[in-house]
N, C-alpha and C positions, 0 to 999 in steps of 0.2 A: 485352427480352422476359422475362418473370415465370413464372416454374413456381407450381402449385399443389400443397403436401402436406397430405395427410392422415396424423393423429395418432391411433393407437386406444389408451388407456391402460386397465387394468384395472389394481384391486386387491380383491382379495377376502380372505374372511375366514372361514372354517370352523368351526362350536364343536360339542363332541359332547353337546352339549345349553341349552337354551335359557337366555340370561344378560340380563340388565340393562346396556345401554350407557349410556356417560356422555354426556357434549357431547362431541362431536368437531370439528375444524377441518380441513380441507382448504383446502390450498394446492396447487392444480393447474389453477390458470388464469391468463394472461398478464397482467403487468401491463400499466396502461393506454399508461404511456410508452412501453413498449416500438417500436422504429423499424419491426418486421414488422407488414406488415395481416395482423390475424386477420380470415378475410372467415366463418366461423362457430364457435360454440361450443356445447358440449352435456355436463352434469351428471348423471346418473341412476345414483337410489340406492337402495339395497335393504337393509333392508325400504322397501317405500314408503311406511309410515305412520311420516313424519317432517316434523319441520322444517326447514327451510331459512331462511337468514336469512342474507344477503352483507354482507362490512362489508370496510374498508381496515384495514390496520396503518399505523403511523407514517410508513412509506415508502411509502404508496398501492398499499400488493399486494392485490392480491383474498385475502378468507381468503371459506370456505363454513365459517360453524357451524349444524352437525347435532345436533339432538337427538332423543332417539327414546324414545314415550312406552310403547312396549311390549317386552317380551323379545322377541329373535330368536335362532336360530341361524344365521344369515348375515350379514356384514355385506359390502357390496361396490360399488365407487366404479367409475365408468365415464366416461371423460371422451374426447370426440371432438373433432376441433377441423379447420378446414381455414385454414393459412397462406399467404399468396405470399410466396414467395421472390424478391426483386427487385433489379436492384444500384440502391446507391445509393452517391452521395459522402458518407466520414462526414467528412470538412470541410465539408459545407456546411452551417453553424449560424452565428447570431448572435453574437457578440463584442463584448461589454459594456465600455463605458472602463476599467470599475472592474479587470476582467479583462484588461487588456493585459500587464499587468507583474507579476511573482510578486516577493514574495508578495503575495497578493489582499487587498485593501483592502473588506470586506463591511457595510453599512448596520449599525446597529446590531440592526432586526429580524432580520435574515436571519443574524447572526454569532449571537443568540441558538437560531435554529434550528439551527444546525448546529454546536453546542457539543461534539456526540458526536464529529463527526469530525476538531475543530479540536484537542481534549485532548491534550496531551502528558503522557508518564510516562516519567521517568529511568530507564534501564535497573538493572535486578535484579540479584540473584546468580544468582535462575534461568536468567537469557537469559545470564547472562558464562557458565555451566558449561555451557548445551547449545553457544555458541560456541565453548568451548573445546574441544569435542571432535567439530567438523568434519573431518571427512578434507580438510583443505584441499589435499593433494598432488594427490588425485583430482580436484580442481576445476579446470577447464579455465579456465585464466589465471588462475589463482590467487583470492587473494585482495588486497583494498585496504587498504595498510597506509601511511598518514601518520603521519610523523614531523616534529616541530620542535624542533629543538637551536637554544642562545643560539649564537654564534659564541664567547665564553668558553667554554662545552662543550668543544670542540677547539681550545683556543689553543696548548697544549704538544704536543710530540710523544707523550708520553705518552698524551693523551688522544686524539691521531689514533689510536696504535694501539689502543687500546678499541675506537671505532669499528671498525675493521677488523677485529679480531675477530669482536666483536658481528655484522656484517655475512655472515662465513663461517662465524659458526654459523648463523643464521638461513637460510643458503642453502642449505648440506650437510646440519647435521641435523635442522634443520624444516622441509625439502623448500620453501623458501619461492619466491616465483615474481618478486618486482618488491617496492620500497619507493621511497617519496618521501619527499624531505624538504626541509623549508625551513628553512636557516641563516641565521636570523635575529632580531632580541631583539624582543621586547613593546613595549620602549620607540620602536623606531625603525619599528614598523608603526604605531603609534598616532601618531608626528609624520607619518609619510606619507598616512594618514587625516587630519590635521588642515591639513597645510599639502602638495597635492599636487605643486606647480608643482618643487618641490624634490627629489620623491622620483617624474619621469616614469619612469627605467630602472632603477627596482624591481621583480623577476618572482620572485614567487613560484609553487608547485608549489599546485594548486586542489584536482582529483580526476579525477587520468586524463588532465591537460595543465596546461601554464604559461600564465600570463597578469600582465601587469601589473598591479601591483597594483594603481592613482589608478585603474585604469579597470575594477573590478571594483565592483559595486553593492555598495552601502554593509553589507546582509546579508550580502553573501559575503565583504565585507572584514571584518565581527565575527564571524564565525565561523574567519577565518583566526587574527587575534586570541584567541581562547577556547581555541583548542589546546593541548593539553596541553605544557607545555619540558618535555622529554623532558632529563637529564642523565647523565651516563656515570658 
């Protein structure tokens, strides 16, 4: 069973004497995609001696530009609309081959379309300093902290007690909440990527659980590889 609402928006504008408006854009109607039926809609603008002219932005959003060929002292947007509200399954949509398996494998048109949101950028000094001064104690379950040491790292005792140190300051006086780490060399992830049969009861620490390594997709096993050896 589906409810109907209704939406009254007002914006207005007050001037203490009459001005010259520019082009204006209004963005206050639903896009098409959207999954809700808009069962009406309705626009009305004041002054009424204007133009109206509907257009899409890149992402198919309704924009209204307004132009107004004469001075007003009012300007004022009114927008009604009536939606049902209805349940639906949001599982139930199409699933393309290409999208079975992450990461998605995109036609060359369509990987050109969507170059905005495929962009990567190496993190900054900006992002390391607002990170660095997270209240992570305040953060409930902390924070995600992966470590990889070679197993040389801690082959003397010496270098176990480092660890252990390092360890109890990070807990006492960085308030810290959980660390992982995988002791393990570059060298002997890269033969178990190359030759698995060899390296079945190899588990490495992923993000948030263990998993064998031969059986982790080949993305998530170069990214296991690419982590920083962390050394004492």
């Amino acid at each position: 069973m589906s409810i109907h609402v209704a939406l009254h928006h007002v914006t207005s504008y007050s001037y203490d004497k009459r001005i010259s408006l520019g082009p204006q854009v209004v963005r206050l109607r639903p896009a098409p995609h959207c999954r809700t039926r808009i069962l009406s809609y309705s626009l009305r603008v004041t002054p009424e001696e204007h133009f109206l002219n509907w257009q899409q932005d890149p992402f198919s959003n309704y924009e209204a530009r307004l132009v107004f060929p004469t001075p007003t002292r009012k300007l004022e947007i009114t927008v009604d609309l009536v939606a049902e509200m209805s349940v639906y399954n949001p599982f139930d949509f199409f699933l393309t081959p290409e999208a079975e398996n992450f990461p998605f494998t995109y036609e060359p048109e369509l990987t050109a379309d969507l170059t905005p949101y495929l962009r990567k950028h190496a993190p900054g000094p900006l992002l390391d300093s607002l990170l660095a001064k997270l209240p992570t104690e305040k953060i409930m379950g902390g924070v995600l902290l992966n470590q990889k040491l070679s197993p040389s790292a801690i082959s003397s005792d010496s270098d176990k007690k480092k660890l252990i140190s390092m360890l109890r300051t990070f807990f006492s006086d960085l308030k810290g909440w959980h660390v992982q780490y995988n002791i393990v060399s570059r060298e002997t992830l890269l033969a178990a990527k190359k030759d698995p049969e060899n390296y079945r009861d190899l588990i490495v620490r992923v993000a948030g659980y263990c998993a064998f390594f031969t059986t982790l997709s080949p993305e998530t096993q170069d990214d296991i590889i690419a982590r920083t050896e962390q050394t004492l």
